[in-house]
Biotite code that builds the C-alpha atoms (Angstrom):
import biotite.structure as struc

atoms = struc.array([
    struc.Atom([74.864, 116.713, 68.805], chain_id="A", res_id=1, res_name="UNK", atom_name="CA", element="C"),
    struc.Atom([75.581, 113.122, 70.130], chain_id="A", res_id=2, res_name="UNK", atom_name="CA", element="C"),
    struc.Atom([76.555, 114.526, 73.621], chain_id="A", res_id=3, res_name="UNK", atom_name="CA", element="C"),
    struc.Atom([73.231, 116.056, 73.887], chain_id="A", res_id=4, res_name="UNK", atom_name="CA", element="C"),
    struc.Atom([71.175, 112.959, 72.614], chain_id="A", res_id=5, res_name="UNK", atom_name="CA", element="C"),
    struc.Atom([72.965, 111.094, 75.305], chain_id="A", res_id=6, res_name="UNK", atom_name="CA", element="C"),
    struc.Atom([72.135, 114.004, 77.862], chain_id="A", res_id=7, res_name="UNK", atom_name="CA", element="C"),
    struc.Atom([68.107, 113.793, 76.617], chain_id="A", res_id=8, res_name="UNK", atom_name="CA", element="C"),
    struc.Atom([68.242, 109.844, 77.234], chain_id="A", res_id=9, res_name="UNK", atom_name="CA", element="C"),
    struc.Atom([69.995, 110.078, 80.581], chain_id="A", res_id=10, res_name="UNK", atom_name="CA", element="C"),
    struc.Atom([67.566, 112.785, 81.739], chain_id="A", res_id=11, res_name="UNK", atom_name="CA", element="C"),
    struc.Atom([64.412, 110.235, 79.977], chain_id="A", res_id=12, res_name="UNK", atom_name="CA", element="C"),
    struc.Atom([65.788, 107.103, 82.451], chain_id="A", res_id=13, res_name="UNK", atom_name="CA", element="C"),
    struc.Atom([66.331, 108.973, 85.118], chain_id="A", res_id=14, res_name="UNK", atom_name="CA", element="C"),
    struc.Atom([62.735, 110.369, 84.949], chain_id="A", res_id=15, res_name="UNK", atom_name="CA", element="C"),
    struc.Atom([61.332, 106.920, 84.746], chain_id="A", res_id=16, res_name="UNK", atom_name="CA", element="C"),
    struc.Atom([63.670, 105.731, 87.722], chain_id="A", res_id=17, res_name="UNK", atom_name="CA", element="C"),
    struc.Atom([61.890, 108.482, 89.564], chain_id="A", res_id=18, res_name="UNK", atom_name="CA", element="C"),
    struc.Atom([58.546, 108.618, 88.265], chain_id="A", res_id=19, res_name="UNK", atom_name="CA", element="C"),
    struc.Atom([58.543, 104.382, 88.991], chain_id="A", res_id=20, res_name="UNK", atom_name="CA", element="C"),
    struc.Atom([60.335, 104.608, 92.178], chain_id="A", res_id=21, res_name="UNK", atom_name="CA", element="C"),
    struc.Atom([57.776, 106.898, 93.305], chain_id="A", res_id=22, res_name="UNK", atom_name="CA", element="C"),
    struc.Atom([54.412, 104.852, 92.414], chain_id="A", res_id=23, res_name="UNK", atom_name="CA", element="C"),
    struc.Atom([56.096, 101.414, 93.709], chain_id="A", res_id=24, res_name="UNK", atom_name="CA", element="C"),
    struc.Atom([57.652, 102.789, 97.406], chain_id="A", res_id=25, res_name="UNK", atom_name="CA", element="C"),
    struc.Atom([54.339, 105.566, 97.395], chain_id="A", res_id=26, res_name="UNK", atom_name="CA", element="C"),
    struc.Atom([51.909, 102.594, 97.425], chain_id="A", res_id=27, res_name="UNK", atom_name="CA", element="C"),
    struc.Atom([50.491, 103.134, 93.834], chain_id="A", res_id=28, res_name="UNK", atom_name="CA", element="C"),
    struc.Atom([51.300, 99.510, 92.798], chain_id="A", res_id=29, res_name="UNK", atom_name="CA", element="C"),
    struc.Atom([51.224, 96.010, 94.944], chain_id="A", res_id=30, res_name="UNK", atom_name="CA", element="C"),
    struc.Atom([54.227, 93.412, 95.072], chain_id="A", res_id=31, res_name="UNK", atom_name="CA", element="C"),
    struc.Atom([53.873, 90.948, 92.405], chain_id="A", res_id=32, res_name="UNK", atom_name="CA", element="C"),
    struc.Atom([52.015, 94.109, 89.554], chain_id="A", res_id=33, res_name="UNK", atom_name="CA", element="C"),
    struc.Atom([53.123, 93.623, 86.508], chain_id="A", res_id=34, res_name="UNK", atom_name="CA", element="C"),
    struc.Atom([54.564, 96.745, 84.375], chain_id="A", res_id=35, res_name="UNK", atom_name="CA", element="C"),
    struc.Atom([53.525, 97.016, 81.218], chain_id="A", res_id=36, res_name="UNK", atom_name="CA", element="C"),
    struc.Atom([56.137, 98.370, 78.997], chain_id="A", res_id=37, res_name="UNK", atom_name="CA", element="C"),
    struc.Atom([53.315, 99.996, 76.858], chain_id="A", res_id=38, res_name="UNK", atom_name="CA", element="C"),
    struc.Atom([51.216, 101.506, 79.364], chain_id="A", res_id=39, res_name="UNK", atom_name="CA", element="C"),
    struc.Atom([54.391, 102.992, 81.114], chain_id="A", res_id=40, res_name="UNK", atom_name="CA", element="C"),
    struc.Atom([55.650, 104.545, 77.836], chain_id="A", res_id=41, res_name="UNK", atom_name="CA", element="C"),
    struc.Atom([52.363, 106.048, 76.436], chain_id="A", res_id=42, res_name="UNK", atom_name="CA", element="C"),
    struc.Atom([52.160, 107.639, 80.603], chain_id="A", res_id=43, res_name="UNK", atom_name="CA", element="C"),
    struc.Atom([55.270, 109.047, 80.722], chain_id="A", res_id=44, res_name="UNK", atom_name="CA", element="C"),
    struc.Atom([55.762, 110.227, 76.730], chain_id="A", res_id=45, res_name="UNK", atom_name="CA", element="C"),
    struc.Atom([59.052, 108.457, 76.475], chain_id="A", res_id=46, res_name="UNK", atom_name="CA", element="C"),
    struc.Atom([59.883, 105.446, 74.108], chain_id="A", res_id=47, res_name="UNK", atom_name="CA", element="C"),
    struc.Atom([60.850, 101.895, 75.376], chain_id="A", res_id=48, res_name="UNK", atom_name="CA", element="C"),
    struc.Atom([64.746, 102.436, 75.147], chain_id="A", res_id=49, res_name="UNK", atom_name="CA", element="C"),
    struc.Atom([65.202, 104.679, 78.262], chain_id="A", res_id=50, res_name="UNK", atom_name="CA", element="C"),
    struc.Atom([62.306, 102.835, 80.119], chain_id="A", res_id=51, res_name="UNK", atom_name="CA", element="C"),
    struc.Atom([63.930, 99.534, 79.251], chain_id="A", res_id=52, res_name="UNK", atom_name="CA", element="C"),
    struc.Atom([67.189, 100.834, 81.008], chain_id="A", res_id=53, res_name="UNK", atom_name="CA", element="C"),
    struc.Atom([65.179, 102.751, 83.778], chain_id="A", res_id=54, res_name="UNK", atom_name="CA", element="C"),
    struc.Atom([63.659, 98.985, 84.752], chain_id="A", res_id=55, res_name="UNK", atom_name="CA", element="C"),
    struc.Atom([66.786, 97.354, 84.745], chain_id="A", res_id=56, res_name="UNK", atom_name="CA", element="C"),
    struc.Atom([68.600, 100.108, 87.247], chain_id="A", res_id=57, res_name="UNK", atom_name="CA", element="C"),
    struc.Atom([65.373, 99.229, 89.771], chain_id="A", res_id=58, res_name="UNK", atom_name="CA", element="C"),
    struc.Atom([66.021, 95.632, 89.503], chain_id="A", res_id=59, res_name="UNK", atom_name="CA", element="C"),
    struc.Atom([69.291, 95.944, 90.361], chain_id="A", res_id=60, res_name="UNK", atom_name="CA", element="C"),
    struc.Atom([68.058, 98.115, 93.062], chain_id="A", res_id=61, res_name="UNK", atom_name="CA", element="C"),
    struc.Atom([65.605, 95.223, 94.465], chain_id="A", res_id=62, res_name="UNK", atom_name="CA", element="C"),
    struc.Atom([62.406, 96.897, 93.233], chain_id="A", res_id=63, res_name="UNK", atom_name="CA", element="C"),
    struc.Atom([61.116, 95.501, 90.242], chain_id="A", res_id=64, res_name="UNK", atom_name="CA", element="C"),
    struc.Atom([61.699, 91.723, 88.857], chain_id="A", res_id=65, res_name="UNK", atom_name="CA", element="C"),
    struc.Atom([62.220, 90.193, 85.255], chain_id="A", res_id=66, res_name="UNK", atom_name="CA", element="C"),
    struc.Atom([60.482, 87.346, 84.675], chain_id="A", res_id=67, res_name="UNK", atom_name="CA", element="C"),
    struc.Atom([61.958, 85.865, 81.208], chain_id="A", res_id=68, res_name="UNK", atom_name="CA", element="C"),
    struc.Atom([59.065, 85.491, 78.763], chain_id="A", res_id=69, res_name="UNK", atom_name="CA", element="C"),
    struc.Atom([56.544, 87.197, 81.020], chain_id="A", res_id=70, res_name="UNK", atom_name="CA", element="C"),
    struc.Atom([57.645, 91.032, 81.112], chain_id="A", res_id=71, res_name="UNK", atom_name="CA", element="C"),
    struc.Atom([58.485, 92.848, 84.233], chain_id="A", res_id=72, res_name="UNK", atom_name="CA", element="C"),
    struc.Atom([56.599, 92.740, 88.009], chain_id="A", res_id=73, res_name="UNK", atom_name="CA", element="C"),
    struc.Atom([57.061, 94.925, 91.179], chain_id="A", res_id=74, res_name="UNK", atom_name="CA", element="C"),
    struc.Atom([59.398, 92.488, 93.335], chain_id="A", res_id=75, res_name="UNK", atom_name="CA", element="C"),
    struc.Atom([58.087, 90.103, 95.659], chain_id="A", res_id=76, res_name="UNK", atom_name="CA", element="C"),
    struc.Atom([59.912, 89.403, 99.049], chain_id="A", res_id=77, res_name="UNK", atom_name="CA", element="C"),
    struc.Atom([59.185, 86.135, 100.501], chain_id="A", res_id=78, res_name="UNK", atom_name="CA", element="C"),
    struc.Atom([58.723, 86.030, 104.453], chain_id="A", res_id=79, res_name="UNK", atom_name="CA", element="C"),
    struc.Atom([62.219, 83.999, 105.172], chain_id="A", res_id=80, res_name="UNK", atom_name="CA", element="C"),
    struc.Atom([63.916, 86.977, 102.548], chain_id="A", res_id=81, res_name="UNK", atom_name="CA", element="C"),
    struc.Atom([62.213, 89.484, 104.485], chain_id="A", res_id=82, res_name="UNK", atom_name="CA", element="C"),
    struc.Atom([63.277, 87.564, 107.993], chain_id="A", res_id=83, res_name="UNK", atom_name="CA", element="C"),
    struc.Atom([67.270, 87.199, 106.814], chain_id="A", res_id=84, res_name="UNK", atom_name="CA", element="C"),
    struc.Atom([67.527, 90.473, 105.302], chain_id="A", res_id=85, res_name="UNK", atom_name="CA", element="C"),
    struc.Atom([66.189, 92.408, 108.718], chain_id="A", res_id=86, res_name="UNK", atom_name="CA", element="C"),
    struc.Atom([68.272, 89.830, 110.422], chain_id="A", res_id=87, res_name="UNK", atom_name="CA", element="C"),
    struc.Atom([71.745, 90.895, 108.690], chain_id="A", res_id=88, res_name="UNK", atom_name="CA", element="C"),
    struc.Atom([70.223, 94.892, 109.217], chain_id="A", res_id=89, res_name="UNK", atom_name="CA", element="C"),
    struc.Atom([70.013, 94.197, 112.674], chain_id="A", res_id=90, res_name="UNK", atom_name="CA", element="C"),
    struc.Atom([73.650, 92.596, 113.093], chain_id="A", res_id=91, res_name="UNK", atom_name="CA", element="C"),
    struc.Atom([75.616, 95.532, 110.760], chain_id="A", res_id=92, res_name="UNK", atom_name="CA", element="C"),
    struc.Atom([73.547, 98.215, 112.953], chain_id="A", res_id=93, res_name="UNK", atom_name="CA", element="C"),
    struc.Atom([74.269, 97.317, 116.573], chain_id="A", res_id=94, res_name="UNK", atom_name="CA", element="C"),
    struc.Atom([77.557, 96.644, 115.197], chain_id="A", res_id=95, res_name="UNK", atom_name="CA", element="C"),
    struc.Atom([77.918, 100.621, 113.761], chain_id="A", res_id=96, res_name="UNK", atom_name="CA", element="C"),
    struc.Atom([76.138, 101.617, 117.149], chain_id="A", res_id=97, res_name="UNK", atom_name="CA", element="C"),
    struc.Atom([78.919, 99.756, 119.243], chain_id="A", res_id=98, res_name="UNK", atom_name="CA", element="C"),
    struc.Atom([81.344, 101.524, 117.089], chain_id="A", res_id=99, res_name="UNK", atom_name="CA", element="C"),
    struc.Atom([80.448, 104.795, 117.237], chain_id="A", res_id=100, res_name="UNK", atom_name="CA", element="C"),
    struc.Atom([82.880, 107.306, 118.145], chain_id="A", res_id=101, res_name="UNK", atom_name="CA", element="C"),
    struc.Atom([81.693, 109.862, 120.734], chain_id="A", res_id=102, res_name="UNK", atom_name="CA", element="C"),
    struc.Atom([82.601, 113.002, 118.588], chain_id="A", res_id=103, res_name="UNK", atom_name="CA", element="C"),
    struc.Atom([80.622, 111.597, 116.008], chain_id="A", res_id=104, res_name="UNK", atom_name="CA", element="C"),
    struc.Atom([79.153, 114.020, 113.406], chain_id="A", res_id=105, res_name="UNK", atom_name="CA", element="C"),
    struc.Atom([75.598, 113.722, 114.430], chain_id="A", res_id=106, res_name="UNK", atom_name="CA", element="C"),
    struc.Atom([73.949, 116.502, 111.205], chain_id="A", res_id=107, res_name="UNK", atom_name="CA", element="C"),
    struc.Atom([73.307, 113.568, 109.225], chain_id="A", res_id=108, res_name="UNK", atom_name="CA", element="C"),
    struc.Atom([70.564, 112.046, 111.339], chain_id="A", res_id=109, res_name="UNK", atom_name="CA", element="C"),
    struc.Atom([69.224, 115.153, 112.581], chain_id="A", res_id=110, res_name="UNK", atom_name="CA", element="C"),
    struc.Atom([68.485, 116.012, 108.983], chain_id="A", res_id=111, res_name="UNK", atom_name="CA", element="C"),
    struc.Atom([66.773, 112.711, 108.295], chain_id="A", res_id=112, res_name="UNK", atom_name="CA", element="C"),
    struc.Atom([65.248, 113.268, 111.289], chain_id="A", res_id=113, res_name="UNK", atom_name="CA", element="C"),
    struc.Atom([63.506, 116.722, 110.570], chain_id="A", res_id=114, res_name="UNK", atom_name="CA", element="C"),
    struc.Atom([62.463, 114.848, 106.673], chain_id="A", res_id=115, res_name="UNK", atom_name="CA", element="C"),
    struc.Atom([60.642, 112.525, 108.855], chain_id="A", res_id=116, res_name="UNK", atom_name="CA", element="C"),
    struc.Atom([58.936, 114.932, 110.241], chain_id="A", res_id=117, res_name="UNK", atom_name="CA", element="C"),
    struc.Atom([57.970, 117.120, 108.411], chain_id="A", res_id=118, res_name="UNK", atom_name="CA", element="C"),
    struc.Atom([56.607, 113.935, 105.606], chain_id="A", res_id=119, res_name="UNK", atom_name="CA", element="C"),
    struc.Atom([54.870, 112.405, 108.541], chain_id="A", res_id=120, res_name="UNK", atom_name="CA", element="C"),
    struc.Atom([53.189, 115.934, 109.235], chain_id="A", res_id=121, res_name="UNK", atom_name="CA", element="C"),
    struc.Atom([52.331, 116.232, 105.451], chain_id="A", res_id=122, res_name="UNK", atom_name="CA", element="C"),
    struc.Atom([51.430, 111.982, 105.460], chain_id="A", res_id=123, res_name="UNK", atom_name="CA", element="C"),
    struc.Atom([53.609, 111.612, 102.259], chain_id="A", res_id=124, res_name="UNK", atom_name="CA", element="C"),
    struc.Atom([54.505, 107.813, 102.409], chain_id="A", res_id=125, res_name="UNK", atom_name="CA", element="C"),
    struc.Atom([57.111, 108.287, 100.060], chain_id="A", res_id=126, res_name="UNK", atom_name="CA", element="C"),
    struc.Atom([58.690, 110.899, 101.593], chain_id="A", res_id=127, res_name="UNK", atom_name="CA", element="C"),
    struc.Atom([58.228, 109.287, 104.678], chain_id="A", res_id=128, res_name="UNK", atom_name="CA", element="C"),
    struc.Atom([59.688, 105.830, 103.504], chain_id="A", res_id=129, res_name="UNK", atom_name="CA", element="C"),
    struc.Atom([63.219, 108.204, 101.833], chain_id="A", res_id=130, res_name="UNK", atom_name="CA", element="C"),
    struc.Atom([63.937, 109.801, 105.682], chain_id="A", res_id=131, res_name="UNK", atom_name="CA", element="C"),
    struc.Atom([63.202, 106.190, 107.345], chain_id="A", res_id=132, res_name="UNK", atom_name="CA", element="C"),
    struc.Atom([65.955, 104.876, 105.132], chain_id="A", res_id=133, res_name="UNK", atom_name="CA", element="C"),
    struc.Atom([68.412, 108.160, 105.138], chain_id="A", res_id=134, res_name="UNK", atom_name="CA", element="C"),
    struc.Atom([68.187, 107.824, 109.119], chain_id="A", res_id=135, res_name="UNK", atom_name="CA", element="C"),
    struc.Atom([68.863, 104.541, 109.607], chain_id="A", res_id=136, res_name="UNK", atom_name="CA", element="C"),
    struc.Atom([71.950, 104.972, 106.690], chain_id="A", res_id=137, res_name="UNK", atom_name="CA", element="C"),
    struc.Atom([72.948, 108.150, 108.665], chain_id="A", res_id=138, res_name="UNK", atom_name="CA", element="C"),
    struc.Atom([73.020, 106.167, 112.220], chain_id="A", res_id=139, res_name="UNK", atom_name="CA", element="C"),
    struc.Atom([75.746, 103.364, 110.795], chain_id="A", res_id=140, res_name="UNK", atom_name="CA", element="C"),
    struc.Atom([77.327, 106.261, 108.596], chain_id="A", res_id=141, res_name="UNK", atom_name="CA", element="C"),
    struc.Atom([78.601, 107.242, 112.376], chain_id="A", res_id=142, res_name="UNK", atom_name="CA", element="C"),
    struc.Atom([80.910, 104.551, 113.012], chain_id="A", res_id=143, res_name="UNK", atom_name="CA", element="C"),
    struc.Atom([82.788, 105.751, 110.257], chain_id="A", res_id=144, res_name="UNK", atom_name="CA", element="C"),
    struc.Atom([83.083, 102.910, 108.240], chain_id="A", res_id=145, res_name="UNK", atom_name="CA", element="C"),
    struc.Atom([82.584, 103.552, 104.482], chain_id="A", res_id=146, res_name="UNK", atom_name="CA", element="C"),
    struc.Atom([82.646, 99.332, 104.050], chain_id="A", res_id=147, res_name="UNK", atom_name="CA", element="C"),
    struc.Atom([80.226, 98.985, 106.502], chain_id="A", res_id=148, res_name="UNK", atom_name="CA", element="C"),
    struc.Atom([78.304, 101.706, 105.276], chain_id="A", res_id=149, res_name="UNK", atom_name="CA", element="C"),
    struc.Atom([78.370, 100.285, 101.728], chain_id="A", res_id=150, res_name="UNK", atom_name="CA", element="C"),
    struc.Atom([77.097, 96.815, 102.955], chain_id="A", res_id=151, res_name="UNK", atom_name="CA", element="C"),
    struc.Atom([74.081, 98.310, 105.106], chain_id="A", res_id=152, res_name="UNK", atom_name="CA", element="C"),
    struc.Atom([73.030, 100.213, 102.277], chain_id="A", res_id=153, res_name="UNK", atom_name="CA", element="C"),
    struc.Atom([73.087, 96.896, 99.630], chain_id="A", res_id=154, res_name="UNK", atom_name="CA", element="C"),
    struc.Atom([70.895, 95.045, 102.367], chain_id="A", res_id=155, res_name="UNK", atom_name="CA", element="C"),
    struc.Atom([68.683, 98.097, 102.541], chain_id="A", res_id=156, res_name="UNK", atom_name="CA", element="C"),
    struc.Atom([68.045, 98.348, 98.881], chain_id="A", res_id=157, res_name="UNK", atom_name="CA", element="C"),
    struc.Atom([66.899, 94.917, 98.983], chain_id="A", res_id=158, res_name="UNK", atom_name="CA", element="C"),
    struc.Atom([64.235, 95.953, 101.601], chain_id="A", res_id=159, res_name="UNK", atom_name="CA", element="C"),
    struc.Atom([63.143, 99.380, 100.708], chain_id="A", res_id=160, res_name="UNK", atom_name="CA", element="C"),
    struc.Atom([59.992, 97.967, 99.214], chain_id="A", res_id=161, res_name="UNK", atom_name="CA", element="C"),
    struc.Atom([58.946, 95.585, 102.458], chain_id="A", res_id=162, res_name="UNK", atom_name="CA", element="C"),
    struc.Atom([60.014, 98.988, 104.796], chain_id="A", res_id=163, res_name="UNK", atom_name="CA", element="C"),
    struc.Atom([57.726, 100.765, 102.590], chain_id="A", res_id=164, res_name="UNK", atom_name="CA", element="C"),
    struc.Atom([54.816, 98.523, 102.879], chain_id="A", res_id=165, res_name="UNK", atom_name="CA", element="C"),
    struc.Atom([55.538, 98.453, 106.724], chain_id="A", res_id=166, res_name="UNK", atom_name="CA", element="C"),
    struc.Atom([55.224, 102.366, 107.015], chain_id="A", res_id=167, res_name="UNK", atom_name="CA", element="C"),
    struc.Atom([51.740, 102.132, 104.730], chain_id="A", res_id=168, res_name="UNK", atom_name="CA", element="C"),
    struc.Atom([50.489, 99.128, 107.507], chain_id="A", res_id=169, res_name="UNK", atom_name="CA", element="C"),
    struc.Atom([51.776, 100.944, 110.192], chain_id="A", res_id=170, res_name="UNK", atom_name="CA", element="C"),
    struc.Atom([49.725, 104.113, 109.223], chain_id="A", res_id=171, res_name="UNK", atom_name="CA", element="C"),
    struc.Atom([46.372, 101.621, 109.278], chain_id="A", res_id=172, res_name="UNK", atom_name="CA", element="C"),
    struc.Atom([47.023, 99.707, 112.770], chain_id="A", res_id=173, res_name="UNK", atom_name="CA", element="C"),
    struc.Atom([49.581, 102.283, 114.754], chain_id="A", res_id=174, res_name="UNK", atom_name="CA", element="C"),
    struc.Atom([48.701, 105.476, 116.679], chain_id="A", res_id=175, res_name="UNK", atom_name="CA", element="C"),
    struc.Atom([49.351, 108.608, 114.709], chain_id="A", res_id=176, res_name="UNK", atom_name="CA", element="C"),
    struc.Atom([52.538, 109.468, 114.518], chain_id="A", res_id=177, res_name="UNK", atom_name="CA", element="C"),
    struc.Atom([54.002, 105.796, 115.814], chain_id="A", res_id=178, res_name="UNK", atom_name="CA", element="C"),
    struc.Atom([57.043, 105.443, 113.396], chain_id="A", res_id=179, res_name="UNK", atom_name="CA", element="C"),
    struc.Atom([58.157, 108.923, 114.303], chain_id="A", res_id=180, res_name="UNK", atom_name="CA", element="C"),
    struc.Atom([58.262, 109.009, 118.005], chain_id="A", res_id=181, res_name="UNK", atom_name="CA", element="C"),
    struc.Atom([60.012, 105.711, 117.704], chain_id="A", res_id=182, res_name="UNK", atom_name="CA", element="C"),
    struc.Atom([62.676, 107.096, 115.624], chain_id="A", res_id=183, res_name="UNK", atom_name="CA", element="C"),
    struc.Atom([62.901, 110.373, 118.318], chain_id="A", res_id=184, res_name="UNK", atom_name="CA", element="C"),
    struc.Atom([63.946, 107.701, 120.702], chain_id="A", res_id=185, res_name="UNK", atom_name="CA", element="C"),
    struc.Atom([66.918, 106.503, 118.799], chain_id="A", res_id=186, res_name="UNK", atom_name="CA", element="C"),
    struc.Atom([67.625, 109.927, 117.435], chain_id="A", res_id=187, res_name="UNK", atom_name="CA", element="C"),
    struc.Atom([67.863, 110.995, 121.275], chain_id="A", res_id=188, res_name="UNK", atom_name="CA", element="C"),
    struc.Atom([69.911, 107.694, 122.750], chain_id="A", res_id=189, res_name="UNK", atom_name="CA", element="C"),
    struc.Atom([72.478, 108.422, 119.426], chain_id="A", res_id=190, res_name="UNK", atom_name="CA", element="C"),
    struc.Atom([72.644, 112.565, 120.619], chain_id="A", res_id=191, res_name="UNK", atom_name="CA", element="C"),
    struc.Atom([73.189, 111.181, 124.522], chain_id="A", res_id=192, res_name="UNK", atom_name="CA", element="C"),
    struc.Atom([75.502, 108.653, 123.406], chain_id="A", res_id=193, res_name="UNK", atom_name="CA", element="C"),
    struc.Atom([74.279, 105.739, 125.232], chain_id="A", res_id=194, res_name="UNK", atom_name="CA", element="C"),
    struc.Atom([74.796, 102.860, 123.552], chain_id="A", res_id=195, res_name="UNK", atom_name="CA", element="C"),
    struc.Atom([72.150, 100.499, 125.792], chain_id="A", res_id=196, res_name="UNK", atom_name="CA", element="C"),
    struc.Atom([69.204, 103.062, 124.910], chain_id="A", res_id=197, res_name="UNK", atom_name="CA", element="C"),
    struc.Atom([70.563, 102.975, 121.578], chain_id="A", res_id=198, res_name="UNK", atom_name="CA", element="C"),
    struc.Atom([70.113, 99.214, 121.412], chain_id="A", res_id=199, res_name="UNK", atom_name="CA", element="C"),
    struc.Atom([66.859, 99.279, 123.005], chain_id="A", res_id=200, res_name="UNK", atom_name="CA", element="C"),
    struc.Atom([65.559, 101.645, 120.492], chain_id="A", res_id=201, res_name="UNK", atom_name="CA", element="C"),
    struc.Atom([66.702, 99.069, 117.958], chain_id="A", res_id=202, res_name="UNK", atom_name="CA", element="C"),
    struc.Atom([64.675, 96.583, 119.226], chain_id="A", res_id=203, res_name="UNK", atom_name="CA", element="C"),
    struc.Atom([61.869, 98.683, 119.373], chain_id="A", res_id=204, res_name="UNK", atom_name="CA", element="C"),
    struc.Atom([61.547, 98.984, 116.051], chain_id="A", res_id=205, res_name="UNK", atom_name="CA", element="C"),
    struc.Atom([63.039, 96.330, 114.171], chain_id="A", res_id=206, res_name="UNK", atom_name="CA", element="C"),
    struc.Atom([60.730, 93.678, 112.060], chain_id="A", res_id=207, res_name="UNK", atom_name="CA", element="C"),
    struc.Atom([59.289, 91.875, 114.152], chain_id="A", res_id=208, res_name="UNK", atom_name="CA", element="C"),
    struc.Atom([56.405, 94.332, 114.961], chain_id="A", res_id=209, res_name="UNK", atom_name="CA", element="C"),
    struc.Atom([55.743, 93.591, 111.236], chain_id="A", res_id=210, res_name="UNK", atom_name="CA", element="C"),
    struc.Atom([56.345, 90.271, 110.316], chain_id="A", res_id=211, res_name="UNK", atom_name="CA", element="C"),
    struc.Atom([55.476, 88.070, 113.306], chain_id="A", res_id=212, res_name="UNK", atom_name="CA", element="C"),
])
């Protein structure tokens, strides 16, 4: 009986995680919203113990913020955060490109690759905002270092929510399709193995077509 208690509450957080995930990289809340713990429970029909545990598994994610004696907010990034972190993203993945092997497996961008497509073609941000991460995850994944692979992924996490609001600006100011045909570039420089084109796609579209 206590095994499948524990399964019900595991399956309640993880819901949240989703459900929250969802609304803060889909654009349904603003950096800075506060969640209210009431509000959240009465919407998804769950109590405040598995939301409670749900919040704290995005904060340690970078997503959401606890603010002692004020509740919980979506997290705020300030400009030099958002300047360092794309600064360390840049350094780890121009080192993984330099690394790469030339047998590399290449299936795991070429799937994220095909997600982006095919959420850009249906305009789900979300969607959109999970392949943008998976690819650039895939692309240092190739130099076959888990450590270096673990690290890019931390200073991700920490980011997700900027990158998000970058592919929701970039669908106001860019042509149609922008982000996509960017990534094609660097998807096709990583298949030809040439690591200058593969830097140059890098550049392309780091932060600084966002931030400055």
């Amino acid at each position: 009986m206590r095994d499948t208690e524990e399964l019900a509450s595991a399956s309640l957080v993880e819901l949240a995680v989703s459900r929250l995930t969802r609304e803060i990289l889909g654009g349904g809340t603003e950096p800075g919203e506060r969640l209210v713990e009431e509000q959240l429970t009465k919407r998804f029909g769950i109590s405040r113990a598995p939301l409670r545990e749900a919040l704290r598994l995005l904060a340690q994610q970078g997503l959401v913020e606890h603010m002692p004696r004020k509740g919980v907010r979506v997290a705020i990034l300030s400009d030099a955060d958002i300047r360092e972190l794309y600064a360390v993203r840049d350094v780890l993945e121009r080192h993984a490109v330099a690394a790469t092997p030339p047998d590399a497996d290449l299936a795991g961008i070429a799937t994220a690759m095909k997600a982006m497509r095919a959420a850009d073609a249906r305009g789900d941000q979300f969607d959109m905002a999970t392949a943008h991460r998976d690819f650039h995850v895939a692309v240092v994944a190739l130099a076959g270092n888990r450590q270096l692979t673990l690290v890019y992924e931390s200073v991700l996490v920490k980011i997700q929510l900027y990158m998000a609001l970058n592919l929701r600006r970039e669908a106001e100011v860019a042509r149609p399709h922008d982000g996509v045909h960017r990534h094609e570039r660097l998807f096709d420089a990583v298949s030809a193995r040439d690591v200058r084109a593969m830097a140059d796609a890098l550049n392309e579209h780091g932060a600084r077509s966002y931030i400055e």
